[in-house]
C-alpha positions as CSV (number, residue, x, y, z in Angstrom):
1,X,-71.2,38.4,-40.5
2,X,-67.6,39.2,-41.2
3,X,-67.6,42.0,-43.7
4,X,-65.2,43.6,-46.6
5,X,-63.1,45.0,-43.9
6,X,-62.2,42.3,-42.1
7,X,-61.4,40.1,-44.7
8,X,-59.1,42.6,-46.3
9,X,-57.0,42.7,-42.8
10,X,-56.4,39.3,-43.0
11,X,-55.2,39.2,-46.6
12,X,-53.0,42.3,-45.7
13,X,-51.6,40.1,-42.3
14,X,-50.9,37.6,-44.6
15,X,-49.5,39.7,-47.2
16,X,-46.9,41.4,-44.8
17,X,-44.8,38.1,-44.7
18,X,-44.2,38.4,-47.9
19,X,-45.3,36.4,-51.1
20,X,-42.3,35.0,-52.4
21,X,-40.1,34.7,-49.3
22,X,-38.7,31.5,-49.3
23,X,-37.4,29.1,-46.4
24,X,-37.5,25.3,-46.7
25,X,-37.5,23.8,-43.7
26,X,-40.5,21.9,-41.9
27,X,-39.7,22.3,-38.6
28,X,-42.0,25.6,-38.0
29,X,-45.0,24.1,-40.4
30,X,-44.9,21.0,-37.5
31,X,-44.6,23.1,-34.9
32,X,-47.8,25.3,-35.6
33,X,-49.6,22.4,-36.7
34,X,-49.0,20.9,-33.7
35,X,-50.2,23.7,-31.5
36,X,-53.6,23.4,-34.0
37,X,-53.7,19.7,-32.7
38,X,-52.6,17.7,-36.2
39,X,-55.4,18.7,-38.3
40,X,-53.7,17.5,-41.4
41,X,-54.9,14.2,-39.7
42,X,-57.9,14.4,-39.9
43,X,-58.6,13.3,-42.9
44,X,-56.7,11.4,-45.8
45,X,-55.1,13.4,-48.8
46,X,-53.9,13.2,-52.3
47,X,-50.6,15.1,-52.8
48,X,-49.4,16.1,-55.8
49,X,-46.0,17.4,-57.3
50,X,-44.2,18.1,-60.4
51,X,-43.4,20.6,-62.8
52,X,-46.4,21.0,-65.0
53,X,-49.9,20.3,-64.7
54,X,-50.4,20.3,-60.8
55,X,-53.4,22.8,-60.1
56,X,-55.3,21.3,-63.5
57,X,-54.8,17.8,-62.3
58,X,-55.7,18.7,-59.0
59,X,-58.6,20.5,-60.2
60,X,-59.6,17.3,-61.8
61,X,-58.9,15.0,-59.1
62,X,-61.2,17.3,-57.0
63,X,-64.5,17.6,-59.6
64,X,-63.9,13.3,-60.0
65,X,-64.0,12.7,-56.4
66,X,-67.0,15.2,-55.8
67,X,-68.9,13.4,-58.8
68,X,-68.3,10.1,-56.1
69,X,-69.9,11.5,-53.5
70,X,-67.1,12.6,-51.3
71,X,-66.5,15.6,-49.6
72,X,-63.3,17.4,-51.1
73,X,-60.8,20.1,-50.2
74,X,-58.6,21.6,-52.2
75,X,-55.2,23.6,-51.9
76,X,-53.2,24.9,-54.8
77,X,-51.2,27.7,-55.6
78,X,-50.4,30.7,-56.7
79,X,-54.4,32.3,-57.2
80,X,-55.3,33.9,-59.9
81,X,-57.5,36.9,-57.6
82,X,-58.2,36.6,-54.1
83,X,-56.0,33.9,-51.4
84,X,-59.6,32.2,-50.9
85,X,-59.3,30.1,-54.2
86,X,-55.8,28.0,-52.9
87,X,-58.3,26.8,-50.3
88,X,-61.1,25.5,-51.8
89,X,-64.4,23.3,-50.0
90,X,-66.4,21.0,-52.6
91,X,-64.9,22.7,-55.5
92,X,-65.9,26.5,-54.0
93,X,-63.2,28.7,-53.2
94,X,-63.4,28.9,-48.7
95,X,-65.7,31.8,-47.8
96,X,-64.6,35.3,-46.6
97,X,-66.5,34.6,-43.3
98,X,-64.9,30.9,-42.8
99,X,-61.2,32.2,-43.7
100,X,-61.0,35.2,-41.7
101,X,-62.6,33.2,-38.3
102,X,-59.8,30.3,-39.1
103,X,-57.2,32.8,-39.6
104,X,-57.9,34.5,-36.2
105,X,-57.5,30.8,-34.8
106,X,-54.4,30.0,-36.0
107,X,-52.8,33.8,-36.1
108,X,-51.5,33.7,-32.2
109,X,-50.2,30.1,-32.6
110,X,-48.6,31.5,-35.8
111,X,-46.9,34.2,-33.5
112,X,-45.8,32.1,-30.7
113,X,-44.0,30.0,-33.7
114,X,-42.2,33.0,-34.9
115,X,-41.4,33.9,-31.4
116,X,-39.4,30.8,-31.0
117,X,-37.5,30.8,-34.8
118,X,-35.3,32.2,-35.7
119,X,-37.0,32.4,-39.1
120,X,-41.1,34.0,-38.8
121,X,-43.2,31.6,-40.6
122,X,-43.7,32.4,-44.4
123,X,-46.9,33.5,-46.3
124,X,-46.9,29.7,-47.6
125,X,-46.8,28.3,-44.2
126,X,-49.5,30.3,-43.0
127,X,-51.5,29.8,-45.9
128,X,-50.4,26.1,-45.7
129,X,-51.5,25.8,-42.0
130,X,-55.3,27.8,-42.9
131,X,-56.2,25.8,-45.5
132,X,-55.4,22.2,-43.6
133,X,-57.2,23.7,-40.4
134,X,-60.5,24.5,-42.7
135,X,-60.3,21.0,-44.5
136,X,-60.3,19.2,-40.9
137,X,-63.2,21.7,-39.4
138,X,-65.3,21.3,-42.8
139,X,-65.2,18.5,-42.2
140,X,-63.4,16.9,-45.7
141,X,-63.6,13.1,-46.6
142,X,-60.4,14.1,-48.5
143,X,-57.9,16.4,-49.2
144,X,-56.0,16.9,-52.6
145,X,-53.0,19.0,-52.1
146,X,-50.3,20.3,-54.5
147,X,-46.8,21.0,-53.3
148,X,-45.9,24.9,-53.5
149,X,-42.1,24.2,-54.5
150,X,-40.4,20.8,-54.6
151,X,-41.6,18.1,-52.4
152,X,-39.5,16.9,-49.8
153,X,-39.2,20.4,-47.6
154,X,-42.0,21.9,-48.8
155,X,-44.5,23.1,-46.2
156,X,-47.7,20.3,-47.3
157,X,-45.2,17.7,-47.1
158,X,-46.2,17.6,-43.5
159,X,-48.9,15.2,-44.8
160,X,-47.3,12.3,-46.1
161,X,-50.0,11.6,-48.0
162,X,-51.2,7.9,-49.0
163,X,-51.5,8.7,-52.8
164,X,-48.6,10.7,-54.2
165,X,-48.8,12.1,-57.9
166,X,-46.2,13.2,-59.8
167,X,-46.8,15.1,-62.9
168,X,-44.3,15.7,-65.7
169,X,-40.7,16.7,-64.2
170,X,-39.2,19.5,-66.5
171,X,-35.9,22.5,-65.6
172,X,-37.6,25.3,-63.6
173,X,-36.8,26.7,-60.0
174,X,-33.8,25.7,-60.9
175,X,-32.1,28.8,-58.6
176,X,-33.7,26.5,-55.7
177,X,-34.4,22.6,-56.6
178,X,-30.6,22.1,-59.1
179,X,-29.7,22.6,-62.3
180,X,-30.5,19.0,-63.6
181,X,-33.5,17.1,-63.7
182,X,-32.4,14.4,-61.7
183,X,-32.0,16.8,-58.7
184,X,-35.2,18.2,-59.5
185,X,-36.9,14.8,-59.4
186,X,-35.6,13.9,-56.5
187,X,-36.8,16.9,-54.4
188,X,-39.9,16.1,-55.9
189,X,-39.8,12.5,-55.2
190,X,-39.6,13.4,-51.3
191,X,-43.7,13.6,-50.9
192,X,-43.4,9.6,-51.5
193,X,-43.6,8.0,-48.4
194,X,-43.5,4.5,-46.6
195,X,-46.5,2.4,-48.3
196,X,-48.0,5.1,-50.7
197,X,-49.5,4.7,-54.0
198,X,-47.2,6.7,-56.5
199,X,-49.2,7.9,-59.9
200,X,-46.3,8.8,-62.3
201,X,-46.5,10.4,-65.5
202,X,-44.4,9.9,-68.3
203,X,-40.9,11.0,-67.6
204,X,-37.7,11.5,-69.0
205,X,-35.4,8.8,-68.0
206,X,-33.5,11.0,-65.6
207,X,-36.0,12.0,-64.0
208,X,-37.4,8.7,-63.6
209,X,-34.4,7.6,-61.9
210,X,-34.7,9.0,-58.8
211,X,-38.5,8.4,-58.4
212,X,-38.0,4.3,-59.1
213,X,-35.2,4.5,-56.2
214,X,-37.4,6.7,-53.7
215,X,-40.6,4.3,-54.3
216,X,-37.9,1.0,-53.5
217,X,-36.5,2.9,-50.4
218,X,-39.5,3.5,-48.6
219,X,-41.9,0.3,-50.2
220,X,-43.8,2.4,-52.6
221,X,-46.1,1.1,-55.3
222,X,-45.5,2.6,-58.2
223,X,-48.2,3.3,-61.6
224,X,-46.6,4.8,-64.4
225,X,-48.4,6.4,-67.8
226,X,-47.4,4.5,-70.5
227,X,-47.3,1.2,-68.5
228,X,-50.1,0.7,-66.5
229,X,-52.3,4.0,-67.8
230,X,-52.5,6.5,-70.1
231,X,-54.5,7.9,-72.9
232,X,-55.6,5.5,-75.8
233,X,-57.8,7.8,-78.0
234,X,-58.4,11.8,-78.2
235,X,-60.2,13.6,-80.2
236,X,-60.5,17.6,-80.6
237,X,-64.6,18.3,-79.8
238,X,-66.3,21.7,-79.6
239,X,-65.3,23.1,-76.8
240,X,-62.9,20.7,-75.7
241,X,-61.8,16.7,-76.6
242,X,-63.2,13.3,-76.0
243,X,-60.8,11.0,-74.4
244,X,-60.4,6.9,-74.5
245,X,-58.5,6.5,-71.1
246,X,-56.5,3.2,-70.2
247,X,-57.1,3.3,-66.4
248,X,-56.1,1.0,-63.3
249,X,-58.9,-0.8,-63.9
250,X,-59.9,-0.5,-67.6
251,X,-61.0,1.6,-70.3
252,X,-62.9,4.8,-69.7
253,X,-64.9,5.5,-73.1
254,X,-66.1,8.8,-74.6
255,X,-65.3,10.9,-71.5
256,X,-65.5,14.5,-72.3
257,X,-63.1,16.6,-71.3
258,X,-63.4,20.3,-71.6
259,X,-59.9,21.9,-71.5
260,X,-57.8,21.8,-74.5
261,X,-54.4,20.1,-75.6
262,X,-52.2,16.5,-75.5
263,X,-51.2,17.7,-71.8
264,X,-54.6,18.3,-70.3
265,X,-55.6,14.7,-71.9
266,X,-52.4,13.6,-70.1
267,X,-53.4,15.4,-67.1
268,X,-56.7,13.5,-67.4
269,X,-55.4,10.2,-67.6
270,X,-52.9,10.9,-64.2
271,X,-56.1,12.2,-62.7
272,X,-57.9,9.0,-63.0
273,X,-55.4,6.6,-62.1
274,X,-54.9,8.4,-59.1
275,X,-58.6,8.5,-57.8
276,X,-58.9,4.9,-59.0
277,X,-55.8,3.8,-56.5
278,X,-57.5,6.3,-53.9
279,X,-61.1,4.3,-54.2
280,X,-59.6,1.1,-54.5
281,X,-59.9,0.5,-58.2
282,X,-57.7,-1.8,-60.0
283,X,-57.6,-5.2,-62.1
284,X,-60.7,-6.3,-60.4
285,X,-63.2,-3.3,-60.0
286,X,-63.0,-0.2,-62.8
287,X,-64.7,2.9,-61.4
288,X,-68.6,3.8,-62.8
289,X,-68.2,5.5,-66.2
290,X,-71.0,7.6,-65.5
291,X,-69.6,9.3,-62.1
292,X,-66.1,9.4,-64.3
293,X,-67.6,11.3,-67.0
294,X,-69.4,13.6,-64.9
295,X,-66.1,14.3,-63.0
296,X,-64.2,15.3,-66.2
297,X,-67.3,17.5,-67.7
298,X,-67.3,19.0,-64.8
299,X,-63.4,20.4,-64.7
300,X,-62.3,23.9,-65.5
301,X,-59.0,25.0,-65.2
302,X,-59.0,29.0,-64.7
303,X,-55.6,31.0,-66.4
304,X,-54.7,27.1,-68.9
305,X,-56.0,28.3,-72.3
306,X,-58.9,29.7,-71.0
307,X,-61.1,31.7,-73.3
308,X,-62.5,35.5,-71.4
309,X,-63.6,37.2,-74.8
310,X,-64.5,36.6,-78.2
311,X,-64.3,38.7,-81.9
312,X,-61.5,38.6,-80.9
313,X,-60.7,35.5,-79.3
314,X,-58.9,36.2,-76.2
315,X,-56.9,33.3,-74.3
316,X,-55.0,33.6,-70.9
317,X,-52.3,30.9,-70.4
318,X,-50.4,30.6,-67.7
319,X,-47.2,28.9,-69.2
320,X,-44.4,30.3,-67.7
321,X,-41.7,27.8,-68.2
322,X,-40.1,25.7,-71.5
323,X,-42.0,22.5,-70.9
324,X,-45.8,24.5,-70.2
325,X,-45.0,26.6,-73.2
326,X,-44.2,23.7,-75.5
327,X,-47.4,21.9,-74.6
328,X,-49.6,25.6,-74.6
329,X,-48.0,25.9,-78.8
330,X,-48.7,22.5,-79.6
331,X,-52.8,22.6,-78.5
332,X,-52.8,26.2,-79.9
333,X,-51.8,24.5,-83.6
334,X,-53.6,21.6,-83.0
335,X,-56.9,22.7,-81.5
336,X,-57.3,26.5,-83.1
337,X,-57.4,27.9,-86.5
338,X,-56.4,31.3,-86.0
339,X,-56.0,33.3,-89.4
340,X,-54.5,35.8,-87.2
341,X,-52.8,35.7,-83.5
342,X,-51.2,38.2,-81.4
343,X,-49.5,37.8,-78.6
344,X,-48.8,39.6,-74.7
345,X,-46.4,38.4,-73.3
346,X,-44.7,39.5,-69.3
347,X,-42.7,36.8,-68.1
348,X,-40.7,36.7,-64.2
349,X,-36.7,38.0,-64.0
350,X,-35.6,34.4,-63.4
351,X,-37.4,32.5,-66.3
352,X,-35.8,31.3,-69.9
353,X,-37.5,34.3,-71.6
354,X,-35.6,33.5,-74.9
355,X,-36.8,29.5,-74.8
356,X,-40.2,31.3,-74.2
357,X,-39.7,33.5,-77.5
358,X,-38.0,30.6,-79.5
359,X,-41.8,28.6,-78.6
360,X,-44.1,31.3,-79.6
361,X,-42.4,32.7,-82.6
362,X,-44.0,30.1,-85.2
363,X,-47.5,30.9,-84.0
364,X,-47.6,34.8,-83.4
365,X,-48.0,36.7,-86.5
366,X,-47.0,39.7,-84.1
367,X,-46.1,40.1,-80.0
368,X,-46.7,42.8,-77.5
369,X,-44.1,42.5,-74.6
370,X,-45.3,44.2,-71.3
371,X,-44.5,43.5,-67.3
372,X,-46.5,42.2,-65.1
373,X,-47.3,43.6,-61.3
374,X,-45.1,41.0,-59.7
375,X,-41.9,43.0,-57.9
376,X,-39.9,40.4,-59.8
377,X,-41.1,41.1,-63.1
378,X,-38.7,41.2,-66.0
379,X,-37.9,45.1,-67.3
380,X,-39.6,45.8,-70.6
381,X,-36.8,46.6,-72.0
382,X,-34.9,43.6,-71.7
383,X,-37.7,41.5,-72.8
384,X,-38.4,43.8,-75.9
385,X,-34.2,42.9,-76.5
386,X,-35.1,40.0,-76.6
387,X,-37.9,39.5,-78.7
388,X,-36.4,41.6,-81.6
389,X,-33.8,39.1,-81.5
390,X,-36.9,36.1,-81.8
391,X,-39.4,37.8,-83.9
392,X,-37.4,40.8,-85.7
393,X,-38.3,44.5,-85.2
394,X,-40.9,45.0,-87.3
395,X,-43.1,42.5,-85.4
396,X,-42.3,43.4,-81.8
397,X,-44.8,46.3,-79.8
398,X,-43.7,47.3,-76.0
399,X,-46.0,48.7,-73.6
400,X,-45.0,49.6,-70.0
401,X,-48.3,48.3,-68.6
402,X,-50.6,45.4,-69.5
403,X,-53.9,47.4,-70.3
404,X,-52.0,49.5,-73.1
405,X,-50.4,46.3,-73.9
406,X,-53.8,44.5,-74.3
407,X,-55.0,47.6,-75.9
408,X,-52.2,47.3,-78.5
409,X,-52.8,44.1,-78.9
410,X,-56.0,43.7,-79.8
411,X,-56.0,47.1,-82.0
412,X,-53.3,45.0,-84.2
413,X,-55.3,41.5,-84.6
414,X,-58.1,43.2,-85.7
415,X,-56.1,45.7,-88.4
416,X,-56.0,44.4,-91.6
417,X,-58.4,41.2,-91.3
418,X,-61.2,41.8,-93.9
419,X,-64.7,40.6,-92.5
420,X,-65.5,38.8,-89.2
421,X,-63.2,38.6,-86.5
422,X,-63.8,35.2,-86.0
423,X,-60.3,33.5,-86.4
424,X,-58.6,36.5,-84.7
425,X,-56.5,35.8,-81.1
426,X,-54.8,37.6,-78.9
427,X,-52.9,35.3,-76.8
428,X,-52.0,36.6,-73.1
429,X,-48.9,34.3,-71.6
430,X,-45.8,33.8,-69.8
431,X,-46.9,33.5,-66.2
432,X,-49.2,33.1,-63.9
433,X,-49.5,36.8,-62.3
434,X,-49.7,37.8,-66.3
435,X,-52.7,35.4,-66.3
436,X,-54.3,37.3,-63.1
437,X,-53.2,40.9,-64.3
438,X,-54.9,40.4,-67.4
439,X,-57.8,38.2,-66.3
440,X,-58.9,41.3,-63.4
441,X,-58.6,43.9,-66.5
442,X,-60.8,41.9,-68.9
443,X,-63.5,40.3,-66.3
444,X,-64.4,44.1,-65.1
């Protein structure tokens, strides 16, 4: 039995090629996925890309395949609190034991890799190379995979996947993927591949551009929302929202899906249409309405409006960029009836802080600004700056660290509301490590 000890090794191995050191090229991923004898071909995979919406849609790809009776892996990034959950076996996040016995398999190939680069293999690649060697030794009946950054030289890209999914294509990573959306999209558009099945969501026209002329050069078939899916009917429902979904193969009634907003309904639809074109679903077969609404009852999407305490209400999002935060504002005023919300807010050094602000101002009656533990956190200061300019002085807090901030935070929803504290929120945002900070503090 592996214990504690072990396991922490690892995760400090892995650590120790750093977590956001970046190299986009494929030929090392190949090269220590070769030495593991192809396990990425083991099985077939759904890979997924975009700017938005990846790890929920994932997430409910995953629980709609499992509710078919297939075996599913799972790999997404960043985690929330422990590596285990980007690799993740029937909807489980891979076992301590399992993990550290596949890392010690892959960790001398790893280092005969770095011996002959001239680059070491990145904490992606590795993590990359674990989680496709556990899916093939499971075994999986499928794999559903979301791209770290990009597409086309990102590390899963090794897959070339017969379903490719591409979620809504917004500005961010711009430092790495372009400055317009049109180079974004057509990184992304890379994971499409000779004879795939593309599941588009709705884009902006030049984004759309570049995924049409990808699908044509390498003989693609192409479903786009709006055209040959999408979402018909939603309604907000305790808990959650009942959807009417327009599939591949025709309307999905009263399916109940338990995450909140237009996005995660949109995320639901793209979900569908790409299990349907996986299972073979189309004009002439729709997929059993029963297995489909036991799929989506059965999602959860950790860190996406996700409720950890009540009186107050306390929500962790991870919205991070324009785009999230736009669709995180628009389910917060459609779907909650706060008389009173608060919000913490740490964002990363190369994000549109002030877009972020600009979002969140009509729905915060006040804002805490804090940092985050990532090394590339924003300074307090600068973000504070920054939010006087949004929100004004008099409704801007700083703390240096997230506990004081959520201290301060909840201390100030709570002042000054006579009776229950039942329409009070504090609303923790603004990226992904916030979401983990926070969610570590308030899980204890």
């Amino acid at each position: 039995m592996t214990d504690r000890t072990e396991f922490a090794a690892v995760d400090a191995a892995l650590a120790r090629r750093g977590f956001t050191r970046m190299h986009f090229e494929l030929d090392r991923i190949e090269s220590l996925l070769d030495l593991l004898g192809s396990p990425q071909r083991a099985y077939p995979s759904i890979h997924l890309t975009g700017t938005n919406g990846k790890t929920s849609t994932a997430r409910m790809i995953d629980s709609l395949l499992r509710a078919f009776g297939l075996h599913t892996g799972r790999y997404t990034s960043p985690h929330l609190e422990t590596v285990r959950e980007r690799i993740s076996l029937d909807g489980e996040p891979v076992g301590e034991e399992r993990f550290v016995a596949t890392y010690r398999e892959v960790e001398p190939l790893a280092e005969l890799v770095d011996q002959r680069s001239a680059e070491p293999l990145t904490y992606f690649d590795m993590t990359t190379a674990l989680a496709f060697a556990t899916f093939a030794d499971a075994p999986v009946d499928v794999a559903v995979v979301e791209v770290g950054l990009g597409g086309a030289e990102d590390a899963t890209n090794v897959i070339q996947a017969g379903v490719a999914v591409l979620t809504p294509i917004g500005l961010d990573h711009t430092e790495w993927l372009g400055d317009t959306l049109e180079d974004i999209a057509l990184h992304k558009a890379g994971i499409i591949h000779k004879g795939a099945t593309v599941i588009a969501a709705a884009q902006e026209e030049e984004a759309a551009r570049p995924i049409l002329e990808r699908c044509a050069e390498v003989g693609a078939t192409i479903a786009r929302e709006g055209s040959e899916f999408g979402v018909l009917r939603r309604a907000v429902a305790v808990g959650g929202q009942v959807l009417t979904i327009q599939g591949l193969g025709g309307v999905y009634e009263e399916v109940f899906l338990p995450l909140h907003g237009a996005h995660q309904a949109q995320n639901a639809a793209v979900a569908l249409a790409a299990v349907e074109a996986f299972l073979g679903a189309g004009a002439r077969r729709q997929l059993d309405i029963e297995a489909v609404r036991e799929g989506f009852a059965a999602t959860s999407s950790p860190g996406r409006l996700e409720k950890v305490r009540t009186a107050p209400t306390v929500l962790l999002d991870g919205a991070h960029n324009p785009h999230g935060m736009a669709a995180t504002v628009t389910a917060l005023q459609e779907e909650f009836a706060f008389s009173k919300l608060v919000g913490v807010l740490a964002v990363l050094g190369d994000k549109d802080a002030a877009s972020l602000l600009e979002l969140l101002e009509p729905v915060l009656d006040s804002l805490v600004v804090t940092r985050n533990s990532s090394p590339r956190a924003m300074p307090v200061d600068e973000l504070a700056a920054l939010a006087r300019e949004v929100f004004g002085p008099e409704r801007v807090q700083v703390a240096e660290e997230m506990p004081d901030a959520i201290e301060a935070a909840v201390a100030e929803a709570e002042s000054d509301v006579p009776g229950e504290l039942s329409g009070v929120g504090v609303l923790i945002t603004g990226s992904v490590v916030t979401v983990a900070d926070a969610r570590r503090l308030l899980k204890r």
